[in-house]
N, C-alpha and C positions, 0 to 999 in steps of 0.2 A: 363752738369747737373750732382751733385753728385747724385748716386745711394748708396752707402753704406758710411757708415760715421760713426767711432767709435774713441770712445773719454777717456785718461785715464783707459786701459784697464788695469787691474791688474789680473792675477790667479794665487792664491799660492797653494800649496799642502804643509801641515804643513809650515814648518820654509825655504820652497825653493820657489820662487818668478818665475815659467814660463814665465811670461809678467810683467813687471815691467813699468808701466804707458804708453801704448804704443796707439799713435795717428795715425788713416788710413784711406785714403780718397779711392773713387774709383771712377769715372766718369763713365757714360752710356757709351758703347761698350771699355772703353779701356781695354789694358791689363796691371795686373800688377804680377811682378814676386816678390817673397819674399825667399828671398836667405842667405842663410847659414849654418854654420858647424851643426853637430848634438847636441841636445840639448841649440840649441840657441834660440826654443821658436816658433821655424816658424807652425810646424806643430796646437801647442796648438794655436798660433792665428788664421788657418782657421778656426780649430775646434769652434771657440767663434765666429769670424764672418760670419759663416754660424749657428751657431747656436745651435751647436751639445752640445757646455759646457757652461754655464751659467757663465761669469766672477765674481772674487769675489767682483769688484767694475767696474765700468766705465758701459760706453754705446753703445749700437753698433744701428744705425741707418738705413733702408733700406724704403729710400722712403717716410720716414715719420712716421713707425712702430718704434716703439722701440722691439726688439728682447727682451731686460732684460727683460721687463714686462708681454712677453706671458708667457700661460703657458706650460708645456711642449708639451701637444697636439696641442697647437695653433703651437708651433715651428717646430713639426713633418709635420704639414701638410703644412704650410710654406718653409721644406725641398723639399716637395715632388712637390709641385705648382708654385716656386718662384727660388727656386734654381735648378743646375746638377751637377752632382759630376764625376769626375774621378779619378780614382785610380790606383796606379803602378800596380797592379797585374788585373787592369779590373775587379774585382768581378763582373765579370755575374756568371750566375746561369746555371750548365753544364747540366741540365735536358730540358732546352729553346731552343729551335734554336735563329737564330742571331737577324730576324724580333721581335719574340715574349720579348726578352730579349730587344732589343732598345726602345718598346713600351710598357715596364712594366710600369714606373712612370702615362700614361695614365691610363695604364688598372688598378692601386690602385686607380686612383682617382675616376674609375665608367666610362671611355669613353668605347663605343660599342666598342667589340671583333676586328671589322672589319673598324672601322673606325683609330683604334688606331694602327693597324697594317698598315695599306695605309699611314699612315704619317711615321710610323716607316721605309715601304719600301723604300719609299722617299727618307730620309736620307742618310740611307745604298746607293741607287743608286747613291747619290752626293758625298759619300765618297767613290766612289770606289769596293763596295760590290755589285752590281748588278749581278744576279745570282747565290750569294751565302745566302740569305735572311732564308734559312732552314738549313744552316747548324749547327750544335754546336758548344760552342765553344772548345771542342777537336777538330775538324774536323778545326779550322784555324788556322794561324801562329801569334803568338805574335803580330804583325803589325795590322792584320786584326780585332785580338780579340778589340785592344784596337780601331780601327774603332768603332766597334760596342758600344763600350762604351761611345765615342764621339756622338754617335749618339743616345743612349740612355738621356745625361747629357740634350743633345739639344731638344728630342721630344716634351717638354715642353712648347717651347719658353720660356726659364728661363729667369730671369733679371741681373742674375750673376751666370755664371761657376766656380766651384771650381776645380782646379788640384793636388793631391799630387800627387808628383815626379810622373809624369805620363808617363815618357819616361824613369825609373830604369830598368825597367827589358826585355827594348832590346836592343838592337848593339844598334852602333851610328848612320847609314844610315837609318836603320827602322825608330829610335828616330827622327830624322829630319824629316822623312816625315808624321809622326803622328805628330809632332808641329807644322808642316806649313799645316796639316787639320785641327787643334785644334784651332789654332788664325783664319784663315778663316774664318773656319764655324762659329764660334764665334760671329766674327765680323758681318758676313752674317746674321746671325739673331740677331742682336743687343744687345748680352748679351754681360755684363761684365763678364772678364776671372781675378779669380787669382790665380797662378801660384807658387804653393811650391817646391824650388828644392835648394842643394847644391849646382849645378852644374852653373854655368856663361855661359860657351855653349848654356842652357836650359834657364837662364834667358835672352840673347839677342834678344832671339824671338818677347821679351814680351817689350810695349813699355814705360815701367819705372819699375825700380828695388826697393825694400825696403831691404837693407842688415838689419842685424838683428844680434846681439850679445848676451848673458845673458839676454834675455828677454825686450829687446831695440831697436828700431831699430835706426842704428848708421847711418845710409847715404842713400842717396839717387840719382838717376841719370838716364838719361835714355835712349833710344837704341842713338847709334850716327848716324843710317843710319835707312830706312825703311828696312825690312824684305821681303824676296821675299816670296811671297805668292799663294798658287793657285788658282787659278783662280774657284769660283763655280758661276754655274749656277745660 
């Protein structure tokens, strides 16, 4: 079943064209990666298909919502209900420990203090973080932090994850083993992932590619093998 569905996307900023009519499907639980060089357009299209920028023309579809049509606060709380976000640098908040930070998206929407932390522990215990649930995130390593971040996008149960370059800012070993929690957990709770990165390494994980040029996407294709994955409870 499609989940997200955007049609003729166009964003200019004056006389430069970001997305230049650009068509994207997503199916329920899959992954898709959107790959390419810088200033090829990738980042502005999660930006629009999550909802973050209003396209200057086309449609983005989730479910049967039209995104164009909400209004901004329909879209914010649709961000916050509907979607999970990860980001290369994890933006938590260094004031949080790890639990309080995975179970923030609850706790804005109004779930009890104590309820919305118990789902948050959860998480954390299935990726790895058991025993570390107070810590900050100075107090963990790049690996861990973006644990926490994965488990924040998830606390939700979103219907679609979004990723910017979510494995830039560690090694390569760390990077593989946050991709292979990131499509798991993902998949474990039936969200659609997608997947912004330059990197081919980072889009293999994912099980269909969208390359992307001057605000197009020029090809398409998709993993040639299943992904080893680990194994969650």
């Amino acid at each position: 079943m499609d989940i997200l569905t955007a049609r003729g996307l166009v964003m200019t900023y004056g006389s430069t064209r970001a997305l230049d009519g650009v068509d994207v499907t997503v199916r329920a639980g899959e992954s898709v990666a959107v790959m390419g060089p810088s200033g090829s357009g990738k980042t502005t299209l999660l930006h629009v298909l999550a909802g973050v920028l209003r396209p200057t023309s086309g449609t983005v579809d989730l479910a049967g919502t039209d995104l164009v049509a909400l209004s901004d606060a329909q879209r914010t709380r649709l961000r916050r209900d509907d979607f999970g976000f990860v980001f290369q640098s994890g933006q938590l908040l260094a004031e949080l420990p790890a639990d309080e930070n995975a179970a923030l998206p609850l706790l804005l929407a109004g779930r009890p203090r104590a309820a919305a932390t118990a789902r948050a522990r959860e998480l954390l215990a299935r990726l790895g973080l058991a025993g570390m649930e107070r810590r900050r995130p100075g107090e963990l390593s790049g690996g861990q932090a973006q644990r926490v971040a994965i488990a924040r996008a998830l606390v939700g149960s979103p219907s679609v994850v979004f990723a910017d370059e979510p494995t830039g800012a560690l090694d390569q070993a760390t990077g593989r083993e946050v991709l292979d929690l990131l499509t798991s957990a993902a998949r474990a709770g039936g969200a659609a992932l997608v997947v912004v990165t330059h990197d081919p390494g980072v889009a293999r994980w994912c099980d269909r590619t969208l390359a992307m040029r001057d605000g197009r996407v020029v090809g398409e294709f998709r993993a040639p093998a299943p992904q080893h994955q680990v194994p969650l409870p």
